[in-house]
N, C-alpha and C positions, 0 to 999 in steps of 0.2 A: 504494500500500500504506500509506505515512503516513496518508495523507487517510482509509483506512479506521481504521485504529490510532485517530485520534484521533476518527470518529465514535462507535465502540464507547466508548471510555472518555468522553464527554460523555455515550452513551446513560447507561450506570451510575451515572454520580454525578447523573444530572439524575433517575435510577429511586429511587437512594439519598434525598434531598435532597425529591422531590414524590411517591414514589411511595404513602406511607403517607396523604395525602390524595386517592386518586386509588379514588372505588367503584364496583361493577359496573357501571353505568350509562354512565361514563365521560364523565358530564354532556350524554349525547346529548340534544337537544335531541326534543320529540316533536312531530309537524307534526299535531295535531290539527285544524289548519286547512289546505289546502293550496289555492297557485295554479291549479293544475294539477290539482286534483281528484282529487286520490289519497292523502287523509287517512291518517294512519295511530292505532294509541292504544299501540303501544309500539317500539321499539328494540331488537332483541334482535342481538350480536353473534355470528356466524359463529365457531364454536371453531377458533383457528388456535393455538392456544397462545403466544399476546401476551398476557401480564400487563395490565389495565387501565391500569397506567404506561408501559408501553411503547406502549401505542396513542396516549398523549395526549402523552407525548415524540414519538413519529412526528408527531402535527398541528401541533406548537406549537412543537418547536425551531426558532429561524431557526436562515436559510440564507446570507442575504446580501442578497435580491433588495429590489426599490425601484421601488414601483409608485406611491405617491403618499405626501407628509408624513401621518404618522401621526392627529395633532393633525384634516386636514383631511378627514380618513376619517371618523373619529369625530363629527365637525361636519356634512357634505355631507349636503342635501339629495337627496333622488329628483328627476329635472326639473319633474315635474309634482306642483305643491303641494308639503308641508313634512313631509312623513314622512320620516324619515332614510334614508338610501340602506342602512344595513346594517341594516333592520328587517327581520326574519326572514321575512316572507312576500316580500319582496324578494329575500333572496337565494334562496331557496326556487323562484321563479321562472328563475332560471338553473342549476338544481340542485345548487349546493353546498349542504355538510348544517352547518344553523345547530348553535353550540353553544349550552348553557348555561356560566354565568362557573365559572371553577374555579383551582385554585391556578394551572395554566401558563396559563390563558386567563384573566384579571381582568375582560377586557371584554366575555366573551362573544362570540368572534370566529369564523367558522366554521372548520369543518375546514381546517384547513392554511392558515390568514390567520395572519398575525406580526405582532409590534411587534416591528420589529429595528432596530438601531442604524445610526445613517448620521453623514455630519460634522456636526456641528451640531445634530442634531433625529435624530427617529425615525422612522421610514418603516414604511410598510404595504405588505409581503411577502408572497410565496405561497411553502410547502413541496413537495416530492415529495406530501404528502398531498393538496393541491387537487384535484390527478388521478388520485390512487391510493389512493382511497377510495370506496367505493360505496356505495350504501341502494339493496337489491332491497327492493321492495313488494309483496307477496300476500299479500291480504284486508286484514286490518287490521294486520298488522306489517311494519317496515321492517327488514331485517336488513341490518346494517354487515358488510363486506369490507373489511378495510386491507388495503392494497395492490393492489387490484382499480381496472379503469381507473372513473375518476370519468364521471357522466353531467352532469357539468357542460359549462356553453355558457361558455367564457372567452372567445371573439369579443364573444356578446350582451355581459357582463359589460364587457367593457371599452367598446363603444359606447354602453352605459349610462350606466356612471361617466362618461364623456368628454363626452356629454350635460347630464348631471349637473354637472360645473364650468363646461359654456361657459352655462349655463341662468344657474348662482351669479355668475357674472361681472355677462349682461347683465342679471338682475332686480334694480333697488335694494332691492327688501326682502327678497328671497333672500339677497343679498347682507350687507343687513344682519345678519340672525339670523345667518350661518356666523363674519362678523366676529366679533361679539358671543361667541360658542361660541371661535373660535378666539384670540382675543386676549385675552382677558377683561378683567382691569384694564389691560389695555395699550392696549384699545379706542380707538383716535384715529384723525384722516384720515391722519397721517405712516406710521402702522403701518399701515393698511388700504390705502394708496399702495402700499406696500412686497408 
């Protein structure tokens, strides 16, 4: 019962705080292009009576969880070649729903991806929303369900990413560029050892 008490009051003051930047759109991102072949030209959400802030409080509040340094998310190559692993037709492929940047999302992270806090550094998290978010597709529109189960592959997704850093390890010039991205002025062998 605490644990709920204190989610309700984080939702409202995070509603109070980001909700007045937060418009109908909800910065869905639009898959004009898709992997999968099921282009869409808009986004229209499912009326559940969720305020636009409350759906983007649901994708974006952390949780806790700790799936890889944040820093090295943002850096990480795809395996193959130098496109970044969270370039939208990318994740698009394992069907979570890319966003656009917006006040609780800055980096443009998909539905229910987090920058949360960890000891020392910040870590890339998944929300209740990775999987409880949906984009039904017929014709040309995609309509959002929050709360609905997600059609996402989190198997593929993580044998990707997993791919994805043993690829960054063994290629020196994979390797280099994520350095370079993740250390910036700190860039030396001592740091890139480490």
């Amino acid at each position: 019962m605490r644990r709920l008490s204190l989610t309700v009051l984080v939702i409202f003051w995070a509603q109070a705080v980001f909700g007045a930047d937060v418009g109908p759109t909800r910065d869905a991102f639009v898959a004009t292009q898709d992997p999968l072949g099921e282009p869409v030209t808009s986004v229209v959400y499912v009326q559940q009576n969720w305020s636009p802030a409350q759906s983007v409080q649901f994708y974006f509040t952390e949780q806790g969880s700790q799936i890889i340094p944040y820093d090295w998310f943002l850096a990480l190559e795809q395996a193959e070649g130098a496109t970044p692993f969270r370039d939208n037709q990318n994740i698009l492929k394992y069907r979570y729903l890319p966003q656009n940047p917006g006040a609780m999302n800055p980096d443009g992270l998909p539905v229910g991806f987090v920058a949360g806090k960890g000891l020392g550094r910040r870590w890339l998290g998944m929300t209740c929303a990775a999987c409880h978010t949906a984009e039904i597709r017929l014709g040309n529109t995609g309509y959002r369900i929050d709360g609905a189960p997600t059609q996402g592959d989190v198997q593929g997704l993580i044998a990707a990413l997993t791919s994805a850093l043993q690829k960054t390890e063994s290629d020196p010039a994979k390797f280099a560029r994520f350095a370079a991205k993740v250390l910036g002025a700190n860039n030396n062998a001592a740091n890139q050892a480490d």
